[in-house]
C-alpha positions in Angstrom: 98.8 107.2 85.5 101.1 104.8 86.9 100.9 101.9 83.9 101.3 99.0 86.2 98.1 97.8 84.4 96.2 94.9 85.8 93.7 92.5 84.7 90.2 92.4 86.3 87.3 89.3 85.1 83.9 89.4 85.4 80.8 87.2 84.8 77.7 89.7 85.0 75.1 87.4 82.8 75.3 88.2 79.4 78.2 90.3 78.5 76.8 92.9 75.6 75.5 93.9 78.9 78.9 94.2 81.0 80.9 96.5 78.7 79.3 99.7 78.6 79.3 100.3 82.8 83.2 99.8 82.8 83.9 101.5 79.1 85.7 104.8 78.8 86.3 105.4 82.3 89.4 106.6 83.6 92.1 103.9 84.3 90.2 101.6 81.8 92.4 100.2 78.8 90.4 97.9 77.3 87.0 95.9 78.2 87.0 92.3 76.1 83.7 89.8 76.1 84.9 86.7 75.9 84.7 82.9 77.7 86.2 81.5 81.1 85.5 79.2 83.9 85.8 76.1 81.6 88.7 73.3 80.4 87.3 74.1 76.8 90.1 75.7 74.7 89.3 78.2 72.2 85.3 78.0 72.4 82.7 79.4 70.5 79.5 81.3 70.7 77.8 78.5 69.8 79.7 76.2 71.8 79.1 78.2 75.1 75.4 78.7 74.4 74.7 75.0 74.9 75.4 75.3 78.7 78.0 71.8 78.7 81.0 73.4 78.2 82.3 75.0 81.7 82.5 78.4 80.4 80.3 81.3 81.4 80.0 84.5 79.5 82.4 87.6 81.1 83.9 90.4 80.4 88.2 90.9 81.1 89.2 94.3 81.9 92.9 95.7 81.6 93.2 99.0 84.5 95.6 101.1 86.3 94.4 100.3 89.3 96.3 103.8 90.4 93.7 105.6 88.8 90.7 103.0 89.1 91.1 100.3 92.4 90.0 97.1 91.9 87.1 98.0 94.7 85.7 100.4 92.4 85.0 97.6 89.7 83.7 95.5 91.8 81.3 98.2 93.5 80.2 98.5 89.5 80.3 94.6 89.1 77.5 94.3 91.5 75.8 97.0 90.5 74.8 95.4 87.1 73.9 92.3 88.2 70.8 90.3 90.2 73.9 88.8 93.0 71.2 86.4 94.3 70.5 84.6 91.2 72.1 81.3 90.8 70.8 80.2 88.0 71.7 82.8 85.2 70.8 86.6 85.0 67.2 87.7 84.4 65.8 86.4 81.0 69.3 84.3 80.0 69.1 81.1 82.0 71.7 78.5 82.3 75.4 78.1 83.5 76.9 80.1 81.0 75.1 83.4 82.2 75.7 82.3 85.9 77.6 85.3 87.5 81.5 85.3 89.3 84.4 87.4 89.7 87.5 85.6 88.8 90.9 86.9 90.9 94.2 87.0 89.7 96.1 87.7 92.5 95.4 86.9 96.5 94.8 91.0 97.2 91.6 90.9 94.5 90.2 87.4 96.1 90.4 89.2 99.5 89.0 92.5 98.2 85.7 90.5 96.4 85.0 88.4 99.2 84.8 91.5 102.0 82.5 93.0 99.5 80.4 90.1 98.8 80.3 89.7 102.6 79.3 93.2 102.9 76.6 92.6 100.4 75.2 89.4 102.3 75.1 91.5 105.0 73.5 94.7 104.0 70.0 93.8 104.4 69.6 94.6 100.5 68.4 91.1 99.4 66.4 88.9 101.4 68.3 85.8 99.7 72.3 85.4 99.8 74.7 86.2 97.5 75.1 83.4 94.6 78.1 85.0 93.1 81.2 82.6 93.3 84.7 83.8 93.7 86.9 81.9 91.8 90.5 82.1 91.0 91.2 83.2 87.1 91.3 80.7 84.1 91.8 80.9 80.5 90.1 83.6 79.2 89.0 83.4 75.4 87.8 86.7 73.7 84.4 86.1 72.0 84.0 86.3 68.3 84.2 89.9 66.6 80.5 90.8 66.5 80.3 90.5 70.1 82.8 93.2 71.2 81.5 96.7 71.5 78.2 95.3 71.2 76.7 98.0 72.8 78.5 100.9 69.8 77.7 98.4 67.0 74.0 97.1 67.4 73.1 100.4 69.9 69.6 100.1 68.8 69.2 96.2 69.8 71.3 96.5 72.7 69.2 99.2 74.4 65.6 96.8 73.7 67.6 93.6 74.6 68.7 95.5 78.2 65.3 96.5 78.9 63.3 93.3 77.5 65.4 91.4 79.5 64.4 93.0 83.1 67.9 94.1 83.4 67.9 97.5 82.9 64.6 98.0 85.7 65.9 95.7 88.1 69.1 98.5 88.5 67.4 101.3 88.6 65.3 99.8 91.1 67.4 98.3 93.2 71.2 100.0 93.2 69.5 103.5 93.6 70.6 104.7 97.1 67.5 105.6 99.3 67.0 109.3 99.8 65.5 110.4 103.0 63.6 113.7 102.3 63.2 114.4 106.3 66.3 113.9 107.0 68.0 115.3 103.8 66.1 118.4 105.3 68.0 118.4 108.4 71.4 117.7 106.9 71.4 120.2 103.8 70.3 124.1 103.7 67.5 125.3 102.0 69.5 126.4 98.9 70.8 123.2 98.8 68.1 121.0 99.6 65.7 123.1 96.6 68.6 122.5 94.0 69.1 118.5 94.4 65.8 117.5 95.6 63.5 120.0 93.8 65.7 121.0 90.3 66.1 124.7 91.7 68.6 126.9 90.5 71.1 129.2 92.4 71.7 132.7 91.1 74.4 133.4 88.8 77.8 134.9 90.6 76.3 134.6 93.7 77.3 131.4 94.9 79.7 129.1 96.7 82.1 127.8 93.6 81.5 130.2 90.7 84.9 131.5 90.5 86.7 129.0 92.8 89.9 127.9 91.0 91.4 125.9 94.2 92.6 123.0 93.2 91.0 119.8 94.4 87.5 118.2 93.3 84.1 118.6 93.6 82.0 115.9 95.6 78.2 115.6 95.8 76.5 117.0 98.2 74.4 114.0 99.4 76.2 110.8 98.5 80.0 112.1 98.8 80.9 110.3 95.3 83.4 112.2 93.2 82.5 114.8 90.5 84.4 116.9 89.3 88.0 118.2 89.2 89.2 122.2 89.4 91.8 121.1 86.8 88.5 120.6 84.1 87.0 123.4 85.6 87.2 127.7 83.3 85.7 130.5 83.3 82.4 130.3 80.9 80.9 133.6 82.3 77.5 132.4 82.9 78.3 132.7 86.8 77.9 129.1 87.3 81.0 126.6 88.3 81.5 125.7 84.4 83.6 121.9 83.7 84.6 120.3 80.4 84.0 117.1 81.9 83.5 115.1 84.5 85.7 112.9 86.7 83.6 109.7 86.0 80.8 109.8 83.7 79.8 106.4 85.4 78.5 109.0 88.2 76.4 110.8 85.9 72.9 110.4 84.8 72.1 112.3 81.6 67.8 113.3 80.9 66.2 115.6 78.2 64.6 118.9 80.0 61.4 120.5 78.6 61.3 122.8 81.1 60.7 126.5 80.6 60.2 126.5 77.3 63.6 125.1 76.4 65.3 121.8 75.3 68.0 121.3 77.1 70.4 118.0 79.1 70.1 117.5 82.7 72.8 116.8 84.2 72.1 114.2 87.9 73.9 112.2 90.4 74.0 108.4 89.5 74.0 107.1 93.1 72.3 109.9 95.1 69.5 111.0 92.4 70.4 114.9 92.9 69.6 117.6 90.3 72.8 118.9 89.7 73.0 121.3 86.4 73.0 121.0 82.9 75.5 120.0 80.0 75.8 122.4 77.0 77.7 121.7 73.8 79.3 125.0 73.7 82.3 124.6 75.8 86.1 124.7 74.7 86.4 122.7 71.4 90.2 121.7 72.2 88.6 120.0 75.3 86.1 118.4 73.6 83.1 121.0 73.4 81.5 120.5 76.3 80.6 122.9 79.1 79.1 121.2 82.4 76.9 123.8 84.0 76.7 122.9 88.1 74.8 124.6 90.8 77.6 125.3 93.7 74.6 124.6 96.5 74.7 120.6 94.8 78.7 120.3 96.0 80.9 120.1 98.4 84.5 121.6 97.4 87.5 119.5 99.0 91.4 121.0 98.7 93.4 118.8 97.4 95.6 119.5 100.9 92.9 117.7 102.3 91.6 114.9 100.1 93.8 112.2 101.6 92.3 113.2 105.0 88.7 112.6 103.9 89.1 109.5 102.0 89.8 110.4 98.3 93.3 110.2 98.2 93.3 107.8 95.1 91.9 111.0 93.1 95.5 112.6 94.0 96.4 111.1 90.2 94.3 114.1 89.0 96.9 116.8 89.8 99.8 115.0 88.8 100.6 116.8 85.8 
């Protein structure tokens, strides 16, 4: 990691909502809830809640942007948020839940408005973008009970996400369309029946089993990052076997009842793909976790060759 940590603000709605997506990742130091956006020093919960002061609830987030670019937060910003709504975020109504990314320098105003440009112009919404752009302010972290909220009150947080039409409206709209027909056409039929119908390959007899190349592991349908040869060992089950992944952001995680067992799948956030299963018998001194992964749901890319295809900022992986 290079250190040269920056600062990156965000207004998403409420912000025990805006933690979680940017928590733990790599290149993340620290995710704060707090106030901005207003000439109010040192304001409160309460304060804030009243809609008079200026401020609007956000979230400041210290990165190595080495490790995580600013474009990748703001890819995640929008994808947490209703971008057309001007007045608040789905069930919390008022200014203070209004959503903006705040800059602090003139490369992250340029980088946020080419992708809210982008966004207006996708064809995703059928009203424009209401985010503002705004240069940074004062930023004052909320009381204690408010940080982490999504580790403290876990329980609440998950009801108040769905109850609040926040949680359905994301799955519903930030899913990327998959084209079966075409999917068809593009993969082969190994590959195709293990993302699209939850096959399974056959143990050492496939692609990546014993592959110990160094570079990372891509999806097969979306091209978002995976997994890296440096987390990947030898379990013996004759599957490519990883102690973790790259991003967890990039992972879904859903209980399997299938063949008679319980087990974890293991899918792609953007793309929806079946890709394995995650076991809690990998190596302890790497956390204990063994990411099973079909080699038919990947795409192996040398690290001679990532900067060529576009993944270059991964590179920080095999620095050490």
């Amino acid at each position: 990691m290079s250190k040269q940590l920056e600062l990156a603000t965000f207004a998403g709605g409420c912000f025990w909502c805006m933690v979680e997506p940017f928590d733990s990742r790599p290149g993340i130091e620290s995710v704060i809830s707090g106030y901005t956006g207003g000439d109010l020093q040192n304001p409160t919960y309460k304060q804030v809640s009243t809609n008079t002061t200026g401020h609007v609830e956000a979230v400041q987030i210290t990165f190595d942007p080495e490790v995580m670019p600013y474009e990748q937060l703001v890819e995640t910003f929008w994808q947490q948020i209703d971008p057309t709504d001007a007045g608040g975020q789905f069930n919390d109504r008022g200014e203070s839940y209004q959503t903006a990314i705040f800059y602090h320098n003139e490369k992250q105003q340029a980088i946020a408005e080419k992708s809210r440009s982008q966004l207006d112009a996708s064809g995703k919404f059928n009203k424009p973008v209401a985010t503002k752009i705004l240069p940074a302010k004062s930023f004052y972290p909320a009381e204690k009970e408010h940080q982490d909220y999504y580790k403290k009150q876990s329980f609440h947080y998950r009801l108040y996400k769905k109850g609040s039409g926040r949680e359905d409206f994301i799955k519903n709209t930030w899913k990327t369309p998959v084209n079966k027909s075409e999917l068809k056409e593009k993969l082969t039929p190994l590959q195709y029946h293990v993302t699209q119908e939850n096959g399974t390959e056959r143990p050492f007899d496939n692609e990546y089993w014993n592959n110990f190349k160094d570079g990372i592991y891509v999806d097969i349908v979306s091209g978002k990052a995976l997994f890296s040869s440096r987390d990947q060992y030898d379990a013996g089950c004759g599957w490519p076997s990883f102690t973790r992944p790259i991003d967890s952001y990039e992972m879904d995680e859903k209980t399997d009842t299938t063949h008679g067992m319980i087990r974890t799948e293991v899918r792609s956030k953007t793309a929806d793909s079946h890709l394995g299963h995650v076991f809690e018998d990998g190596p302890m001194e790497a956390g204990g976790l063994r990411y099973c992964i079909n080699s038919a749901a990947m795409r192996f890319i040398p690290k001679d060759k990532m900067t060529e295809e576009g993944y270059d900022h991964y590179l920080y992986l095999f620095n050490n």
